[in-house]
N, C-alpha and C positions, 0 to 999 in steps of 0.2 A: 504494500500500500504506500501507495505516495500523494501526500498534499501539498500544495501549492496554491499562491493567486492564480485565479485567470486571467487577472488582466496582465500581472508579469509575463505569464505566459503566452499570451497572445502577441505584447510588445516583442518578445524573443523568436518568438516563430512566423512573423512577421518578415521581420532582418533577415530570418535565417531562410526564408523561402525564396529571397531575390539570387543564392546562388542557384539555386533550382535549374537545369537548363529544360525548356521546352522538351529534346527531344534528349533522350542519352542513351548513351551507349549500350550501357547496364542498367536492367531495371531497379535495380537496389538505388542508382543513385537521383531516383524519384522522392526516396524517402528521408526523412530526417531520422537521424540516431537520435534515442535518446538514454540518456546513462547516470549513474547516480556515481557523484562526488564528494564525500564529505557532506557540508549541509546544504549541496548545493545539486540542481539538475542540468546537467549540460548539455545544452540541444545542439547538436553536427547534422551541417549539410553540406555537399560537395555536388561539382559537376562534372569531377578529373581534372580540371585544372587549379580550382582553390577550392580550400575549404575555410569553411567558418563553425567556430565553437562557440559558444556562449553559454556563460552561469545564470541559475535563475534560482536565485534562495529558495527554498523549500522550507515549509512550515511543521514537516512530518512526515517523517521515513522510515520503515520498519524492515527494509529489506535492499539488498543490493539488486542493482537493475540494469540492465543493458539489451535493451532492444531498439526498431527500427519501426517506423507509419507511415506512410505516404505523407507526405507534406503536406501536398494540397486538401486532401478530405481532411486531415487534423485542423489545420488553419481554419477551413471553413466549419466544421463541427464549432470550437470554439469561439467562432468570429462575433458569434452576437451575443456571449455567455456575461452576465454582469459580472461586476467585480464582486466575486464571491469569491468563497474554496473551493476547487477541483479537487478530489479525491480519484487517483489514477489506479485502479485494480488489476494485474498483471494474472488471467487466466493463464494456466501453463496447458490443460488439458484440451484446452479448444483454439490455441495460441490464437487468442482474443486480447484485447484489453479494453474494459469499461471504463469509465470517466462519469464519476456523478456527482454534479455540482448544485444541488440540495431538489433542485424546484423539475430534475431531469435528470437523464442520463444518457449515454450514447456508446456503441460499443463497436469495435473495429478488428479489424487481421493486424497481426503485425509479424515482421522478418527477424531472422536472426542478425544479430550485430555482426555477426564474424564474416558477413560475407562485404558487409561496408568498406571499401577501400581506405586503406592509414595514405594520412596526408604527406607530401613528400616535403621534409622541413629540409633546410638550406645546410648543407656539410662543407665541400672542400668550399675553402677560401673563402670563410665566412667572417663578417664583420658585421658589427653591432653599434645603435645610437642610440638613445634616451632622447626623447624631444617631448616638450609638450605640445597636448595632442590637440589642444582648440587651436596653437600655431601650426601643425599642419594641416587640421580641418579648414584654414583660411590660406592656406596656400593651393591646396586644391579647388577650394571655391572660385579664387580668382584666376586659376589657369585651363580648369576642367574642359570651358567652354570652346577652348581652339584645339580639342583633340581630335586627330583627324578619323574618317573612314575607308583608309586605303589599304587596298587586298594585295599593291604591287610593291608598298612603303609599307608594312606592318609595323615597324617601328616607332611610325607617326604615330598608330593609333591607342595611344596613352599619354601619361603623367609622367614625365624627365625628373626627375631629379640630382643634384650634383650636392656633394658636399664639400665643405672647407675649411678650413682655417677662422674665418672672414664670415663664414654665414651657410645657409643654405641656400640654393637658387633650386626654382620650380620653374620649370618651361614645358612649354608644348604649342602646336603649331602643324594645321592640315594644308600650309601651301601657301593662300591667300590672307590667313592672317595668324601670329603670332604672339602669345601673353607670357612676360618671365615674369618671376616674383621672387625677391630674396629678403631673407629675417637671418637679419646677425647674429639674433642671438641664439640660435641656431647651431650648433659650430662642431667638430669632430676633428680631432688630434691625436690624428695615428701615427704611426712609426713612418720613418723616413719619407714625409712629407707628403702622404697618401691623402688620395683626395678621390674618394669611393663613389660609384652613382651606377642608379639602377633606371628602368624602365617600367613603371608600374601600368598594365592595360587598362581599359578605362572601365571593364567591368567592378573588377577589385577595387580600382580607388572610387567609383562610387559607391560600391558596397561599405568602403575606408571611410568616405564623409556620413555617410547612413550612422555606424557606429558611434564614429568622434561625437557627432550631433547631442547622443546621447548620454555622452560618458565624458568624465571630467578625469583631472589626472596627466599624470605622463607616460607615454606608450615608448615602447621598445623594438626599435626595427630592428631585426636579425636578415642577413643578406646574403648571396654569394651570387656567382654570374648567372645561376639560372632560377632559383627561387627568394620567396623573400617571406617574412612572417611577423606580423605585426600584433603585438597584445599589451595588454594591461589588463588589471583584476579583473573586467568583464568578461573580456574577450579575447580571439586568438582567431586571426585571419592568415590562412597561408597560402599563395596563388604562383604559379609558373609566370616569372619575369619575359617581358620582350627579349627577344636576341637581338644582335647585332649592336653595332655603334650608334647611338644618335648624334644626328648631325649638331655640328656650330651654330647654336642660334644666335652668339655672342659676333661673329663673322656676319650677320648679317643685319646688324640694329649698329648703324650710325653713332660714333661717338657724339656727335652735334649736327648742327643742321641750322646752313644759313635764313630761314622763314621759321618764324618762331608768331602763332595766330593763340590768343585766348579768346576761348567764348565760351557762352552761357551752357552746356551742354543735355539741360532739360530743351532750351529753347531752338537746338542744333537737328537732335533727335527727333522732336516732334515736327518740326519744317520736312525734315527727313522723309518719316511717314507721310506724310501728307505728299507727297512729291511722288513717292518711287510707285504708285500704281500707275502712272500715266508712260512708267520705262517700260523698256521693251521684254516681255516673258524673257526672249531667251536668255539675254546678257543683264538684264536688271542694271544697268548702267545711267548711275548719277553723276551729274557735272557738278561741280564745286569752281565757282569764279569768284577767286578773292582779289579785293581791290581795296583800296583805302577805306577803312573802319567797316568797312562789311561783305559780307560773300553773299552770291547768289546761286539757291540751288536749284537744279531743271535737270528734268529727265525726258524723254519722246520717244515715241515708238513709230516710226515712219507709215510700216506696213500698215497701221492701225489709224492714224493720224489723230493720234494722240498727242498731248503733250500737257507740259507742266510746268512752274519755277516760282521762288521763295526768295524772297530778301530780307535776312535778318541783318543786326547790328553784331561786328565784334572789332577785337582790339588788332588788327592788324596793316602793315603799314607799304605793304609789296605787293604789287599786281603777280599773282600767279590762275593755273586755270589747269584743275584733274579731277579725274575720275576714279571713282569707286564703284564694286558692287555693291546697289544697296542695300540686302541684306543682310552681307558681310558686315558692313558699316555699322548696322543696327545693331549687332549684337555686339560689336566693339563699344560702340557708347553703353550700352545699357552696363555694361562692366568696370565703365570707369563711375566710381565711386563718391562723386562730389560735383556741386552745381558748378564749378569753374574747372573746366579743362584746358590743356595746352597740349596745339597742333604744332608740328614738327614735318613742315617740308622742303626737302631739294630742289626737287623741280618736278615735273609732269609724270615720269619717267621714273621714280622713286619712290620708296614705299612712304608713308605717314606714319610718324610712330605720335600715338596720344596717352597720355597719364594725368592724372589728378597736377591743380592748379595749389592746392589748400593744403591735400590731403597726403597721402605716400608721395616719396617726390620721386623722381625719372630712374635712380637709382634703384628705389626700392619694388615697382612696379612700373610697366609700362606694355601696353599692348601696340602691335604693329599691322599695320593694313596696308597689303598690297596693290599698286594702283592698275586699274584699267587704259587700254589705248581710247583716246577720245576722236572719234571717225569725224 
């Protein structure tokens, strides 16, 4: 017999269903393990490529336990159950388990543990950091969003991290735009001047903000070149790392950059939207004309004869004249983080890097938008 909240419950199996894959390999790995620890129940889900544990206090346990549910029928059984007690009753002879949480009860099949696949944790040439975990649940916040979708760069399609002496940097980037982020205080001080970084895919590191969101404290990355494992008292996320080298993002972001534009970046964005229906479907291509103390934005679709253009007010003092995609664009402003931003251009032909005017300065965060040809 085993008691517990259902609403802990549900909060953990919840998390724990997003490794779930749609379709797997192995039926087993449909299921969540679930296993009794000390006073705690730790619910395990994998896909084959990561797994996640998580502890769920227990109120009362009379027996040791280790079995396996379908994920999704448990989830949904408990999904509408108030915050009451669950009492979880382990039938051996109909290998059943009931669950009756005063006002009900509901009863299921469940698999043997031993057939659940052990997680593959990180061995040769492993290195380890202590970071706090709401500093890197805000480093993936701000970079998550330029992870790319590419089948021919698989490398792109996650969370970069490098570490330093100096800080940590978080980067990522599918091509057309580009977000780093570094926290100093962040820092690793290994032997002969090692400077360690992995590739985390973007399933994991969402499943990673999913967690942090939740939990307070400092987490512990464990690394090596091809897995990685990340916990603290709640939890324990272990996932198969990207391969290969990720590119220089640092080789590609501008020390400075002679046109330096401030403007209102609610007032930027919304001009924005208002403008980019009237672009053309296929290239969504907005013109940006800056000129003394304001830029004009205008997008047109020939085929369709359509068209569009906005004049707001900003602080800039050089005639230049580019292009964006503007969906691109939108989701680059919606990420910088404060009503005054500053634009950074070369010329036409160059990308725009934009960051907070107030707030993080160019150092510590900046995202990069690459430009379009303007026909």
């Amino acid at each position: 017999m085993i008691k517990l909240h259902a609403k802990e419950l549900l909060t953990r199996t919840k998390t724990a269903i997003k490794v779930v894959a749609s379709k797997n390999s192995m039926p087993i790995l449909g299921c969540a393990m679930l296993e009794t620890r000390g006073n705690n129940l730790v619910i395990t889900t994998s896909d084959g490529e990561q797994w996640l544990s998580q502890k769920c206090p227990m109120i009362e346990c009379d027996q040791e336990a280790r079995f396996c549910v379908n994920a999704t029928d448990f989830m949904n059984a408990i999904a509408n159950i108030c915050d009451v007690p669950i009492t979880i009753t382990i039938e051996e002879g109909t290998h059943t388990i009931t669950c009756d949480y005063g006002s009900g009860r509901f009863s299921m099949p469940y698999e043997d543990a031993d057939e659940f696949p052990t997680a593959k944790t990180p061995t040769d040439g492993v290195a380890s950091l202590i970071a706090d975990g709401k500093k890197v649940l805000k480093a993936i916040e701000l970079t998550g969003f330029a992870t790319a979708n590419d089948d021919l760069r698989p490398i792109m399609n996650g969370v970069h991290f490098d570490f330093f002496a100096d800080g940590m940097v978080c980067a990522t980037s599918d091509g057309l735009k580009l977000a780093r982020y570094k926290d100093k205080s962040i820092i690793y001080n290994g032997e002969n001047g090692e400077t360690p970084s992995f590739t985390l895919p973007k399933k994991p590191a969402n499943i990673l903000m999913s967690l942090l969101s939740a939990s307070d404290g400092d987490i512990k990355f464990t690394f090596s070149d091809k897995t990685i494992s990340v916990n603290n008292k709640d939890f324990m996320l272990t996932a198969r790392l990207l391969e290969f080298k990720y590119p220089n993002y640092n080789a590609v972001i501008p020390s400075s950059s002679p046109i330096i534009i401030t403007a209102n970046r609610d007032t930027l964005l919304n001009a924005l939207k208002r403008v980019i229906p009237m672009a053309s479907d296929t290239s969504c291509l907005v013109e940006f004309n800056f000129t003394q103390g304001k830029v004009t934005i205008s997008a047109k679709d020939i085929d369709y004869s359509k068209s569009a253009s906005e004049t707001i007010a900003c602080d800039c003092d050089t005639d230049v004249k580019i292009g964006f995609k503007g969906s691109t664009l939108v989701t680059v402003l919606r990420n910088i983080n404060d009503d005054e931003m500053v634009i950074e251009l070369e010329n036409s032909s160059r990308a725009g890097i934009f960051y907070s005017a107030l707030g993080l300065t160019r150092e510590e965060y900046l995202v990069l938008c690459m430009p379009m040809l303007i026909q």
